[in-house]
Structure formats: C-alpha cells, structure tokens
C-alpha beads as a LAMMPS data file, in Angstrom:
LAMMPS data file: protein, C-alpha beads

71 atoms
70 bonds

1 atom types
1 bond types

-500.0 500.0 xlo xhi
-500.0 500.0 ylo yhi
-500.0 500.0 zlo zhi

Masses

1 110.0

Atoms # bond

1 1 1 335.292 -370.876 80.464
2 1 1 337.887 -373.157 78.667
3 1 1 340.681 -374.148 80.422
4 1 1 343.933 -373.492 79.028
5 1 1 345.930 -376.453 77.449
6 1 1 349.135 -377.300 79.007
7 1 1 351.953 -379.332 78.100
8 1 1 355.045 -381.244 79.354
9 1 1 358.753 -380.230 79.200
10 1 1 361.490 -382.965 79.821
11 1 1 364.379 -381.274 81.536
12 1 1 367.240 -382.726 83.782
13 1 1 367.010 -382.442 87.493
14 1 1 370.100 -380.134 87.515
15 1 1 367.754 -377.395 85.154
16 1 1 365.308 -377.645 87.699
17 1 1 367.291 -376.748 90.382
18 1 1 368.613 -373.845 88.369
19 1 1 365.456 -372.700 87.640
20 1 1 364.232 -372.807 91.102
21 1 1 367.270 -369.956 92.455
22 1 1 365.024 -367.807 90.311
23 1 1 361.684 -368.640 91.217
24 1 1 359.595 -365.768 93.409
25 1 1 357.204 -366.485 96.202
26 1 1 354.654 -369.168 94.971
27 1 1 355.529 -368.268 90.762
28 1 1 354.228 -371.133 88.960
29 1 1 357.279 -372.190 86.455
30 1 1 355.309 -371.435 83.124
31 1 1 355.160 -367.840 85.097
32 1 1 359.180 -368.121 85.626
33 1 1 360.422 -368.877 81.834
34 1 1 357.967 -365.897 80.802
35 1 1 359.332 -363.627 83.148
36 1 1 363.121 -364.403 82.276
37 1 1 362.322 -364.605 78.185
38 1 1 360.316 -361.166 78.746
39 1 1 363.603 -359.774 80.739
40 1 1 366.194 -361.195 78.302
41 1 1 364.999 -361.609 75.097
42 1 1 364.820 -358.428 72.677
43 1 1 361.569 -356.402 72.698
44 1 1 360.942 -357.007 69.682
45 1 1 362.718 -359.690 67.466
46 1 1 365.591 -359.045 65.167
47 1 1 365.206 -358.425 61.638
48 1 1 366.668 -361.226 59.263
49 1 1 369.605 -358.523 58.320
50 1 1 370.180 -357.968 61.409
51 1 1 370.917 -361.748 62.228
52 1 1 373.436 -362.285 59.672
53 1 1 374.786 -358.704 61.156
54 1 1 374.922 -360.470 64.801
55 1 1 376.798 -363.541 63.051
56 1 1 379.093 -361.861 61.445
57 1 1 380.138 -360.051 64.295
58 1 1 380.644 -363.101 65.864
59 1 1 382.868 -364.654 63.534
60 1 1 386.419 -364.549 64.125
61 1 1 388.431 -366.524 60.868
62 1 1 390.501 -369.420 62.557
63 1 1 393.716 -367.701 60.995
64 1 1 393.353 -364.310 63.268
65 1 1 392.797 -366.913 65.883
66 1 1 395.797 -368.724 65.540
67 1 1 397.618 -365.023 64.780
68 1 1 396.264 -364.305 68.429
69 1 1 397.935 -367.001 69.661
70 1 1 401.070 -366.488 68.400
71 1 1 400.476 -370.055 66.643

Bonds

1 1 1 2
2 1 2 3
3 1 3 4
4 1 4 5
5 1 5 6
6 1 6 7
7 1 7 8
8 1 8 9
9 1 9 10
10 1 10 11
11 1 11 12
12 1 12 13
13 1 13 14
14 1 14 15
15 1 15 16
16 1 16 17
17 1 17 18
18 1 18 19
19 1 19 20
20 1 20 21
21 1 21 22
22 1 22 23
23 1 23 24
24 1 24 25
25 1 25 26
26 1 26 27
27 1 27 28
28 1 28 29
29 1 29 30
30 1 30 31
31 1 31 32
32 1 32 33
33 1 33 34
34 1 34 35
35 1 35 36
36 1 36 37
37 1 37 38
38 1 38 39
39 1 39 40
40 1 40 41
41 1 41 42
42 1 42 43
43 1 43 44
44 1 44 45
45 1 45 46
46 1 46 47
47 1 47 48
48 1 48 49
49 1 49 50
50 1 50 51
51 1 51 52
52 1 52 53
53 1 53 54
54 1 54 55
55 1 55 56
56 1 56 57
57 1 57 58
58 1 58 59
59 1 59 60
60 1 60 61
61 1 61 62
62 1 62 63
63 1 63 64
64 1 64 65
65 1 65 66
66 1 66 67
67 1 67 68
68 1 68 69
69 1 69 70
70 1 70 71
C-alpha cells in the first residue's frame, strides 16, 4: 500500500495556537481543517450566479454609506 503524499503549510505561530482551541483528543491537524471546512463550508459549492448574487448583496455604494452617516 502507497503511502499518502503530504505536504507543508507555512502559518504563523499565533494560527497555530488558534487552531489548537479546536483540536479534539489526539486529531491530527490535516483531520482538524477537514473537520472545520466540512462544518463551515456549503455542502455543495455555489453556483457562479449565485456568487455574483452573494456580491451583490454585499455591496453597499459608498454614497448610502456616507448617507448613513449623516456625512
């Protein structure tokens, strides 16, 4: 049997201790990022419509901003 190719991620120190608060028992850390993509990401991935949907949703023009703002 093959063993499986692994790689190397650079991340700070400070990630890594973030990561860590949401480790469980002995989980490995490729186990960990799985386990938080699987529980946050979408089950399956958005459509390209409904990306520029999520975008445009997002976009607030700078001139209701300032109107917000009373600027």
């Amino acid at each position: 049997m093959k063993k499986p190719t692994r790689t190397t991620i650079a991340i700070r120190p400070g990630t890594k201790l973030k990561l860590e608060r949401y480790r469980i028992g002995n989980e490995s850390y490729d186990e960990l990022i799985n386990r938080l993509l699987e529980e946050t990401l979408p089950r399956k991935p958005p459509t390209l419509r409904e990306l520029k949907e999520m975008r445009e949703d997002e976009y607030i023009p700078l001139e209701e901003v300032a109107k917000k703002l009373g600027l």
